[in-house]
NUTORTOR-886002 format. One record per residue (C-alpha): x, y, z; residue number from 0. Coordinates in steps of 0.25 Angstrom, whole numbers. Layout:
% NUTORTOR-886002
<<X,Y,Z>,NUM>
...
This chain:
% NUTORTOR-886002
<<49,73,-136>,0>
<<35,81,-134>,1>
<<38,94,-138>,2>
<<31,100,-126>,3>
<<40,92,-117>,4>
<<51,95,-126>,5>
<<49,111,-124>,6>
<<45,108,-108>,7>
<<60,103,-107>,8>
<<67,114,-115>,9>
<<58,124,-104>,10>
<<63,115,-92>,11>
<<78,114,-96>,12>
<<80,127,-103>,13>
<<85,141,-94>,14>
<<74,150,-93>,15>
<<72,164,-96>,16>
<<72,168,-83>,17>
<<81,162,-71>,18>
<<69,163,-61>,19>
<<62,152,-71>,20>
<<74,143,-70>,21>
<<75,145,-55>,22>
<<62,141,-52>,23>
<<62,129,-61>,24>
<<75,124,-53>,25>
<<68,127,-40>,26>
<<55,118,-44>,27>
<<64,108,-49>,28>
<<70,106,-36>,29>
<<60,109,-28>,30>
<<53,97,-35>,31>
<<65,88,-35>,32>
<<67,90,-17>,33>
<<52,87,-16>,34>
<<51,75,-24>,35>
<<65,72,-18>,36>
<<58,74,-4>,37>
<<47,65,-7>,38>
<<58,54,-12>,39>
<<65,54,1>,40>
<<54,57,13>,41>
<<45,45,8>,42>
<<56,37,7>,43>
<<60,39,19>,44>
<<45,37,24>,45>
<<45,23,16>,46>
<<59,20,24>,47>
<<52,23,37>,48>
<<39,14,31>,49>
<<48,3,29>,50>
<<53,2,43>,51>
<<40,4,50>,52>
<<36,-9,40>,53>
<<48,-18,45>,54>
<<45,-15,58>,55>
<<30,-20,56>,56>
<<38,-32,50>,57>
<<45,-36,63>,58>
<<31,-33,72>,59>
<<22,-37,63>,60>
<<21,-52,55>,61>
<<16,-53,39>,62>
<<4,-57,43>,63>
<<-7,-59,56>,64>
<<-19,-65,58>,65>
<<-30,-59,66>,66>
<<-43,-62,71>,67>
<<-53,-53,63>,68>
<<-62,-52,77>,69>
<<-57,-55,91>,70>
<<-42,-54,98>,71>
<<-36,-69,97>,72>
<<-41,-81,89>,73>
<<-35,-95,91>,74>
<<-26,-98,76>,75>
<<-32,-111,72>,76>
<<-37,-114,57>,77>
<<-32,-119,46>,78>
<<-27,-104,41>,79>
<<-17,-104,53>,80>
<<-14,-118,50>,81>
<<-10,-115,35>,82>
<<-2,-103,42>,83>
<<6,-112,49>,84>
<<9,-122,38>,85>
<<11,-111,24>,86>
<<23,-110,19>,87>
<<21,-95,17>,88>
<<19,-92,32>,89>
<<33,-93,39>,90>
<<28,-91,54>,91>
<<15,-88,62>,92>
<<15,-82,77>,93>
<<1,-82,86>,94>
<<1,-70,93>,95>
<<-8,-65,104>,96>
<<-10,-49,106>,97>
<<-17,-41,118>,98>
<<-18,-26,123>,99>
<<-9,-28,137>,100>
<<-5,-19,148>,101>
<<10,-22,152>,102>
<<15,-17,166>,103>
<<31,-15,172>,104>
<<35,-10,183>,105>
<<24,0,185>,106>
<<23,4,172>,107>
<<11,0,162>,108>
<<8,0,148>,109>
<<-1,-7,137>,110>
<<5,-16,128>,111>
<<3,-25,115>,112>
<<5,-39,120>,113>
<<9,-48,108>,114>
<<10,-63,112>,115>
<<20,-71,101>,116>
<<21,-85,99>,117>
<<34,-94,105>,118>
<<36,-97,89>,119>
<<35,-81,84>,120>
<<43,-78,95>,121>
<<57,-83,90>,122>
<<53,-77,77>,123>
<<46,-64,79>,124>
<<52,-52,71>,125>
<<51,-44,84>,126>
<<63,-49,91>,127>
<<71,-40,80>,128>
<<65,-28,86>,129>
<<70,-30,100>,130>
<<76,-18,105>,131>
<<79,-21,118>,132>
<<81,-34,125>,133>
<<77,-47,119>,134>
<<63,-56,110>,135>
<<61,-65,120>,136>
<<47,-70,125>,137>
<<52,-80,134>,138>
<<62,-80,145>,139>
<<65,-93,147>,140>
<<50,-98,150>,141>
<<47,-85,155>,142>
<<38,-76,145>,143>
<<45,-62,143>,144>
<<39,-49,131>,145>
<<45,-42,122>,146>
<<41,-27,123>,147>
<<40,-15,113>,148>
<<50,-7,114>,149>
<<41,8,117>,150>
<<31,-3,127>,151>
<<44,-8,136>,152>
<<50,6,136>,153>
<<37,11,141>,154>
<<36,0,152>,155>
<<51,2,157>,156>
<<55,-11,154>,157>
<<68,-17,150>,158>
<<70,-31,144>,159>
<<83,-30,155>,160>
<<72,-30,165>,161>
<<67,-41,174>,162>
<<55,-34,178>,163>
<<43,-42,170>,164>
<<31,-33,162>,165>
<<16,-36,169>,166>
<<7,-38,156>,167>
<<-9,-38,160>,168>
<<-22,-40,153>,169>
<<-35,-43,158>,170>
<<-39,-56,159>,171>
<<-49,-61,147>,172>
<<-55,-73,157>,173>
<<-57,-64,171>,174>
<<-65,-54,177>,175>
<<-62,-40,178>,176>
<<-62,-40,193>,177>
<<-65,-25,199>,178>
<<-60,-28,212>,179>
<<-46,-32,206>,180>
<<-46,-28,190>,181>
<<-31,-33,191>,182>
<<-35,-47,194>,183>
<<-42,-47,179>,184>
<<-29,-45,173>,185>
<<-20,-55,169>,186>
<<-3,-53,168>,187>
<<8,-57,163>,188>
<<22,-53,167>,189>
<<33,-55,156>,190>
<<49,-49,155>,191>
<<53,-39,145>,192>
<<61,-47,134>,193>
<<65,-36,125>,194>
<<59,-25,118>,195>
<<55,-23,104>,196>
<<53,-12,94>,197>
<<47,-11,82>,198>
<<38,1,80>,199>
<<31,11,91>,200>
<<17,3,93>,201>
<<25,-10,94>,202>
<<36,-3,103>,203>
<<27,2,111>,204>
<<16,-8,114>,205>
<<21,-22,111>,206>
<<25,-34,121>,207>
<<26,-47,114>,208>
<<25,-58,122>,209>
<<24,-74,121>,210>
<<10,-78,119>,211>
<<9,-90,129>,212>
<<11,-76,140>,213>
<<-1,-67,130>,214>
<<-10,-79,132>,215>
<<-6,-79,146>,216>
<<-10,-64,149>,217>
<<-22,-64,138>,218>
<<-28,-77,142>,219>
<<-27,-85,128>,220>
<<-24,-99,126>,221>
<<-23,-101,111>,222>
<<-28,-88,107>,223>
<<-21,-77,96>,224>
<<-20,-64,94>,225>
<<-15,-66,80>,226>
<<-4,-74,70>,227>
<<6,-68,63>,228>
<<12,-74,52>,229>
<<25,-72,46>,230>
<<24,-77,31>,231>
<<35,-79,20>,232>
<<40,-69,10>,233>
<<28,-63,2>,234>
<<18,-73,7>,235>
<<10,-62,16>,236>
<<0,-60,5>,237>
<<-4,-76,1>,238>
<<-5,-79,18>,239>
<<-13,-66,20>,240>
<<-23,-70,9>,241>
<<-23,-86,14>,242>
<<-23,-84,29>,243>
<<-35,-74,26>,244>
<<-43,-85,17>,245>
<<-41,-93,27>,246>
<<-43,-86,40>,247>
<<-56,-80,34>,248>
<<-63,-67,41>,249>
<<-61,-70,54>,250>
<<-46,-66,54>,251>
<<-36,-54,49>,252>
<<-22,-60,43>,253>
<<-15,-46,42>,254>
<<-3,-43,35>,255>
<<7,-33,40>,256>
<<1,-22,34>,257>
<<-14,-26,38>,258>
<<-7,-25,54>,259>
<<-1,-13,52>,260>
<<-10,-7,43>,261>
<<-13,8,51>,262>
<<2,10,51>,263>
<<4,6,36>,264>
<<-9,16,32>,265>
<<0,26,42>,266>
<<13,25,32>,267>
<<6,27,20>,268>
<<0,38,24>,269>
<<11,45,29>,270>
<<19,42,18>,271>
<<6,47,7>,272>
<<6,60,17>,273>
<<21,62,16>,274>
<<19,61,2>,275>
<<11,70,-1>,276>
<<16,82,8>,277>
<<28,82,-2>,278>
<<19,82,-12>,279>
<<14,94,-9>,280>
<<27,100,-5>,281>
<<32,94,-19>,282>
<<19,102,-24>,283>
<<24,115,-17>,284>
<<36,114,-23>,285>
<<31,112,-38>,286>
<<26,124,-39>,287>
<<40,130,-42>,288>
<<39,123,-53>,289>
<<23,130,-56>,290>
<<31,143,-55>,291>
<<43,139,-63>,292>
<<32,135,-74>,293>
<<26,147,-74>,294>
<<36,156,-77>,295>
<<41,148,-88>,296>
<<28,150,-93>,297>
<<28,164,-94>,298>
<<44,164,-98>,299>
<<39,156,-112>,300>
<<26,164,-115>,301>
<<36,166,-129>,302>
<<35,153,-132>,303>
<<23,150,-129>,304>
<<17,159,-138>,305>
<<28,153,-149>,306>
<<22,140,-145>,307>
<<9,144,-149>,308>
<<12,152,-161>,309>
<<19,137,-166>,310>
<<5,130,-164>,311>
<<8,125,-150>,312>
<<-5,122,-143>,313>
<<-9,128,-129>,314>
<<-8,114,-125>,315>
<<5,109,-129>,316>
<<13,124,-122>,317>
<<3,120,-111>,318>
<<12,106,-109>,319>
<<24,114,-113>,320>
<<25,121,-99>,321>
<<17,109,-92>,322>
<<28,101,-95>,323>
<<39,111,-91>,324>
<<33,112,-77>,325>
<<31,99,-76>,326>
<<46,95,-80>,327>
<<49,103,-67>,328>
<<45,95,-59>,329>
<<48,83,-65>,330>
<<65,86,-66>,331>
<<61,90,-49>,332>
<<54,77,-47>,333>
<<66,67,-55>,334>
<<76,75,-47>,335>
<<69,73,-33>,336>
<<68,58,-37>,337>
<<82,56,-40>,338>
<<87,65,-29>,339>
<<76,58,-17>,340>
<<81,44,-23>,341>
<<96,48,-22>,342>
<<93,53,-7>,343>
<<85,41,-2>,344>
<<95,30,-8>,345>
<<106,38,-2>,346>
<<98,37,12>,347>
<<96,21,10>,348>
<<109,19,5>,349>
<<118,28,18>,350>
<<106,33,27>,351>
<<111,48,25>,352>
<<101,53,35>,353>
<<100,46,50>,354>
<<87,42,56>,355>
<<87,51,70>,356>
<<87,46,84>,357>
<<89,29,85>,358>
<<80,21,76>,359>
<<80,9,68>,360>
<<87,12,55>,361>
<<98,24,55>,362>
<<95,33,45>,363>
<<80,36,37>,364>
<<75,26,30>,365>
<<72,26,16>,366>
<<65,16,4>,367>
<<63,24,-9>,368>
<<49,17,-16>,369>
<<46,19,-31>,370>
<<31,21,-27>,371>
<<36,34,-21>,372>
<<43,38,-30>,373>
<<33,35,-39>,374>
<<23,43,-32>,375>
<<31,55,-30>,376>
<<36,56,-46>,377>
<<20,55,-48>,378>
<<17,67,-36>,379>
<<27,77,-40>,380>
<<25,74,-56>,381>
<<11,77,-53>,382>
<<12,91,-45>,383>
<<24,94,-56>,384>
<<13,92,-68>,385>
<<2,100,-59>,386>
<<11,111,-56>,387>
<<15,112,-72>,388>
<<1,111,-78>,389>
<<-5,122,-69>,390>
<<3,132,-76>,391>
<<5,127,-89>,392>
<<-12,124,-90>,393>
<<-14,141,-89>,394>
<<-6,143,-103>,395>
């Protein structure tokens, strides 16, 4: 063993002169041990909130959708949409067509996201296992009905139990706008509620899927799109992304999952780098237990320091001695936080010790413990443990 890290141990684990030393070692000990624990526990519980938010995306948004690079709607013809329909790697497509709307019921008014869905997506759409109340349905018999976000049918009054049908308006793309009567420019649909849908609060809160034989209706399209969505086998996302967009060229997007949700995905990291890095600076504060610790043991062996010296010991190698004592501090703190979080976030997956107030999705706080983070928090509270021992040790 090094002989500095051989005498740094003997420091550590050897009872000091004075209790108050041995005190405040125990204190940055601990104190470094509930911080890193901390770290452990909060981002886990961050990355089990992450991973709900992503599985929600899952059953709203598909793996992949083509877009036009310029414009609202295109009409899907070419051989990229007909090597879609025929590879094996794709399992399903649905056209879709999308428009800004203003829904209307029973005196109230509010604007929508109309989404019209294919008779072939319809059976299929992951949607219907977010139905919170009422039914998926888009027909009636032969009658058109919607399926509203939860928050958007809330905010209207409306009630899949009621017969009262929703008014959906837009102006009219062909006509118009007549200042004598503006409302003879705007073209309507009605449509009964079906059921309602919840998936997360900008779908909840703005989403009315319809069939898209009753968006073309009210938007005025024939053959027109808004966009396809494609479903695509198990980690086939990649290779269909890069053929589709060869194919396609620059005058369409083929978005993956992330690329359609991109500002909320930035939004999680960055809460999570932020979250992050206030307890390390709490983790920072709390270290310097472990500077005060060192510097008392400093001045408690000035006796054999000078023996040290007196045997040929060099400045630097007494230098290392203390370095490493301070840093071993926070190193016992950091393994014991990293055992003790482990402990305490398996136990939360494994019995869900600690409920989740008020009536959501899953029961108690979710948690999914990543080797990245622990990774990156050994790497952050190694590093403030060696910054706080050298600035001490480098004055000798």
């Amino acid at each position: 063993m090094d002989l500095p890290l051989h005498i740094a141990l003997r420091y550590l684990f050897s009872r000091k002169s004075y209790n108050v030393i041995n005190l405040i070692s125990g204190i940055g000990v601990a104190g470094m041990a509930i911080g890193t624990a901390a770290l452990v526990m909060i981002l886990s519980v961050f990355n089990g909130f992450n991973q709900l938010v992503t599985s929600s995306l899952a059953q709203a948004y598909p793996d992949l959708v083509i877009r036009p690079a310029t414009g609202k709607v295109f009409i899907p013809e070419g051989n990229a949409f007909d090597w879609a329909l025929e590879s094996e790697k794709v399992l399903r497509l649905s056209s879709t067509l999308e428009e800004q709307v203003f829904v209307s019921y029973e005196g109230r008014q509010s604007l929508a996201r109309l989404k019209g869905m294919d008779p072939a997506s319809e059976a299929e759409s992951p949607l219907q296992e977010c139905i919170t109340d009422g039914k998926w349905a888009l027909h009636f018999g032969s009658l058109p009905t919607a399926v509203l976000g939860a928050g958007l049918g809330h905010s209207l009054g409306a009630s899949p139990r009621f017969v009262t049908p929703l008014e959906v308006y837009f102006p009219s793309r062909t006509q118009p706008v007549s200042l004598v009567n503006p409302a003879a420019s705007l073209r309507s649909v009605q449509l009964r509620a079906a059921g309602f849908f919840s998936v997360n609060a900008e779908l909840d809160a703005k989403g009315l899927v319809v069939p898209i034989e009753t968006a073309r209706v009210l938007l005025d399209y024939e053959r027109e799109v808004s966009a396809i969505e494609i479903w695509t086998a198990p980690r086939q996302v990649n290779a269909v992304q890069k053929e589709l967009e060869a194919q396609l060229g620059a005058n369409f997007k083929v978005l993956n999952r992330y690329q359609q949700n991109e500002s909320l995905y930035k939004m999680m990291r960055y809460e999570k780098l932020a979250i992050y890095l206030i307890l390390i600076f709490v983790v920072l504060i709390i270290g310097l237990n472990a500077y005060s610790s060192l510097k008392m043991l400093i001045l408690e062996k000035e006796a054999d320091r000078e023996t040290l010296r007196s045997l040929g010991a060099p400045g630097s190698m007494v230098r290392r001695i203390f370095c490493l004592e301070g840093w071993l501090v926070s190193l016992l703190g950091m393994l014991t936080g990293l055992l003790v979080g482990v402990i305490l976030v398996w136990i939360q997956d494994r019995f869900g010790l600690i409920s989740m107030p008020g009536n959501y999705i899953v029961s108690a706080y979710p948690v999914v413990l990543k080797l990245s983070d622990l990774l990156w928090i050994a790497t952050g509270v190694a590093g403030i443990g060696f910054l706080i021992a050298l600035l001490p040790s480098k004055k000798l």
